[in-house]
N, C-alpha and C positions, 0 to 999 in steps of 0.2 A: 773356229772350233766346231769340230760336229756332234751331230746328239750325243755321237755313241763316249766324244771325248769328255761332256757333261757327265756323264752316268759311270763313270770307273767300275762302278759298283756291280754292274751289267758286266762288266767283262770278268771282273773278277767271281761272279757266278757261274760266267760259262767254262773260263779256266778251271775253278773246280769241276764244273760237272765232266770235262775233259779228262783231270784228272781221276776222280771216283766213278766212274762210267758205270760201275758194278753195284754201287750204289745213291742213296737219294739224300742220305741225309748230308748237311752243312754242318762245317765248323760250329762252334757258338759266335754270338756278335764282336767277342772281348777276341776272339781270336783274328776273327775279320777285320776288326778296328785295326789291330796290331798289325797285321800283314798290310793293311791300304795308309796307314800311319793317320789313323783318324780315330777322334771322339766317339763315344758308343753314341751320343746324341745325333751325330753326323750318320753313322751308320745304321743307326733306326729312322732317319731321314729317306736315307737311297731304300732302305728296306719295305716300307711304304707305296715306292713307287715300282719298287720291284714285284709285290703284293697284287697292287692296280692290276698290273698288267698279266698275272696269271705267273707269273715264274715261280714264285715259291709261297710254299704257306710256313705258319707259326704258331705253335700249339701248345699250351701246358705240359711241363712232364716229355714234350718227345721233340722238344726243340725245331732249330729252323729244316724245313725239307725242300729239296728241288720236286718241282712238280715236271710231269710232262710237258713237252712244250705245244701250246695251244694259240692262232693266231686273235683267235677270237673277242678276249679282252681287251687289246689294242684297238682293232676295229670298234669295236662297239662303248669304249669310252670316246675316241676320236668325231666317230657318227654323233653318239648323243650329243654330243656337244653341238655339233652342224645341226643336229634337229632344233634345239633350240635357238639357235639365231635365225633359220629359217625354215621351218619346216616343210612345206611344201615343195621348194627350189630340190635341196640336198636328199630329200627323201625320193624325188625323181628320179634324181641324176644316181643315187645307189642304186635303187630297183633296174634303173637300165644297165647298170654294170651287171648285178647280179642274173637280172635273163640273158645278159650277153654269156657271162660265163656260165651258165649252165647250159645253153645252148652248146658251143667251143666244145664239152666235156661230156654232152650227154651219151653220146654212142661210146666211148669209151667205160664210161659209173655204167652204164646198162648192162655190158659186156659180161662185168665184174660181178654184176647181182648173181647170190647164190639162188639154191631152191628153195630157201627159207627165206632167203629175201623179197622170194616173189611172190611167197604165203601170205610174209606180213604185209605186202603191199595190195594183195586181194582184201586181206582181212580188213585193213585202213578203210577201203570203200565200202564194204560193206557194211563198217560201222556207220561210219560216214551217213550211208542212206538211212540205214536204222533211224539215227537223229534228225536227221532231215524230215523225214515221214513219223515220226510221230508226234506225239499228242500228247504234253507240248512238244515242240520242235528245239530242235541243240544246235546248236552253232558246231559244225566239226573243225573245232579251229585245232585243237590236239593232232588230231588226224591229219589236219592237212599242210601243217609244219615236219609232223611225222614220215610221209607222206617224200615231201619233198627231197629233204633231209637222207631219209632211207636211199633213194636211188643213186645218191653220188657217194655214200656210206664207205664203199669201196675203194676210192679212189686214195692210196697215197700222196695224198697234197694238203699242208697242213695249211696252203694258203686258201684254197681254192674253199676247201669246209669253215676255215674262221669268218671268211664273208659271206658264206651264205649263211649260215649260224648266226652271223651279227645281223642279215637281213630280216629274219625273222623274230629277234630281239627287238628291232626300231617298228618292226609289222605291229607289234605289239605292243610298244611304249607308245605310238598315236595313235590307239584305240580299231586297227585296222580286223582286231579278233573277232571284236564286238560287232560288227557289222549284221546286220539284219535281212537287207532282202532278200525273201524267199527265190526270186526270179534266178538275180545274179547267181545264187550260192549253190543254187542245181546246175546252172550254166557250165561255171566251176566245175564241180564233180563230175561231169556228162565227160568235160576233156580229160581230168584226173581219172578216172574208169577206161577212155580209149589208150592214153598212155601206156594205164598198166597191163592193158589186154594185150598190146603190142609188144610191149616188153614181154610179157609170157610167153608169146609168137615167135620170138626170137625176131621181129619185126621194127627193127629200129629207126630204120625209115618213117615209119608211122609213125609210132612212136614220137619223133624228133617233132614230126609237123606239126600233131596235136600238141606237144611243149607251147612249141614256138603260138600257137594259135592261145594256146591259156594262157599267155603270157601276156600278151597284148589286153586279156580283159583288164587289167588290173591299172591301165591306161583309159581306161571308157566305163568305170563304175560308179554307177550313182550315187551322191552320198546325200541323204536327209532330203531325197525326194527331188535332188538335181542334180542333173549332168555335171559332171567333173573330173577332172582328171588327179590319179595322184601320184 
């Protein structure tokens, strides 16, 4: 049997949304039941996991709705899970998927970026340094998920943004925001700053190198005063 034969419930939400195309809202569950010839117990069962995973919400007063579809919850309940059996191993082995595929797709998300896109992505740095240079100093962690995020913003692939989106959900569920040193976190931004100057250049060449070079820090950053990888 395969997942998809487990989850009925999964098909009979996409058959509607096929059907309603024009709209979001679902049946009630008494109606669902009846069409899958199941218990309303059973069908707030599958509706749970259909919840999980981002496909619809459920709300007082304006009943079940299909949501947009997003890869994103899928991945990042599946990670979580990997992070805690191993965290170091699986959080590797993502991150090098994740620089893989943004590497594959950069010069295509850059193509895409509007003129506004390349305002917000000046402006990310220059907060960016703001925080850095003062007194105290800020973590640009906002910024620089922001940052990332923005430049493939463009791209029509709902797989390709739910893993990077789940990348920096796991960056953050092992405390990789909080991170402290001063050294690294200029290091960081010095590539993040060549990036987006290249991209304003229409310079994607560049652009691509300096990625590829930020990418790799994240392989050779110190954590709590020793060499390590993560």
């Amino acid at each position: 049997m395969t997942l998809w034969e487990q989850f009925p419930f999964l098909e009979y939400l996409a058959s509607q949304a096929v059907q309603n195309s024009n709209g979001h809202h679902l049946p009630p569950l008494k109606e669902a039941g009846k069409a899958l010839g199941w218990s309303i117990t059973r069908v707030r069962e599958e509706l749970a996991v259909a919840k999980a995973l981002g496909f619809v919400e459920a709300r007082p007063r304006v009943g079940l709705r299909r949501l947009p579809y997003t890869f994103t919850p899928a991945v990042s309940l599946s990670l979580h899970y990997a992070l805690h059996l191993n965290q170091e191993k699986y959080f590797q082995q993502f991150a090098d998927l994740r620089k893989k595929i943004e590497a594959a797709y950069f010069h295509n998300a850059a193509r895409l970026l509007t003129a506004e896109d390349k305002e917000h992505l000046k402006a990310l740095v220059a907060t960016a340094w703001e925080q850095l240079r003062g007194n105290p100093i800020h973590i640009p962690h906002a910024e620089h998920r922001d940052l990332h995020l923005t430049i493939y913003r463009r791209l029509n692939n709902a797989f390709v943004q739910g893993i990077l989106e789940a990348y920096w959900e796991a960056y953050e569920a092992i405390g990789y925001n909080r991170y402290t040193d001063y050294t690294y976190l200029s290091k960081v931004w010095e590539y993040h700053q060549r990036i987006v100057e290249a991209i304003c250049a229409g310079d994607y060449d560049r652009g691509y190198q300096a990625l590829l070079e930020h990418t790799e820090l994240l392989y050779h950053r110190p954590l709590e005063g020793q060499s390590s990888t993560a």
